[in-house]
C-alpha positions as CSV (number, residue, x, y, z in Angstrom):
1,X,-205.9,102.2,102.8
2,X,-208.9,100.9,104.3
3,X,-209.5,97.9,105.7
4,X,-211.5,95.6,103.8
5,X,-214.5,93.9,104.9
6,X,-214.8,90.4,105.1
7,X,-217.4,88.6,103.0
8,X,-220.3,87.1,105.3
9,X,-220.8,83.7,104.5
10,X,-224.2,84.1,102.5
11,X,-222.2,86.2,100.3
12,X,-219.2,83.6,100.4
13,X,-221.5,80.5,99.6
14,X,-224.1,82.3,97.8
15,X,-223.7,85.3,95.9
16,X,-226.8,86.8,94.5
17,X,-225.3,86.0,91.0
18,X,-225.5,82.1,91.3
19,X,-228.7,82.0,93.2
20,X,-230.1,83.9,89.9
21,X,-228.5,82.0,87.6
22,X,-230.0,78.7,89.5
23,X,-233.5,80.1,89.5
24,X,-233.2,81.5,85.8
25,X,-231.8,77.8,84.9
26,X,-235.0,75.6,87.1
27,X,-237.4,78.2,86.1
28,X,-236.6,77.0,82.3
29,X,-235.7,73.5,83.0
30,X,-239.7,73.7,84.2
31,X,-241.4,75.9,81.4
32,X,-239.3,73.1,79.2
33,X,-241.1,69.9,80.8
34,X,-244.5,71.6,81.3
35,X,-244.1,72.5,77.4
36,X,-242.9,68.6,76.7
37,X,-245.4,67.2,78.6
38,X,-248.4,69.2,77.5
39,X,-248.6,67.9,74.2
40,X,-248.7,64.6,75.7
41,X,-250.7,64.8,78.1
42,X,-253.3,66.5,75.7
43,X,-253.1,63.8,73.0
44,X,-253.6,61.5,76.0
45,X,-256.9,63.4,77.0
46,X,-257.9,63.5,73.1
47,X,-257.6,59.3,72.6
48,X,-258.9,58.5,75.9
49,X,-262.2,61.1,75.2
């Protein structure tokens, strides 16, 4: 049997799984507000023109 490697610490902290699910979950937490505030910020433009 081999030896087995030892996990760097990037891989130990931050494995490529998390850092996707992190950008998967800000990307949509920002597509979410910019879609929340756009209607507002349009009917804002609308009564103020």
């Amino acid at each position: 049997m081999g030896q087995r490697a030892r996990p760097t610490a990037a891989e130990t902290f931050a494995p490529t799984d998390l850092w996707q699910g992190i950008l998967l979950v800000s990307s949509f937490g920002f597509w979410a507000v910019m879609l929340g505030l756009m209607p507002a910020l349009l009917l804002r433009v609308w009564l103020a023109g």
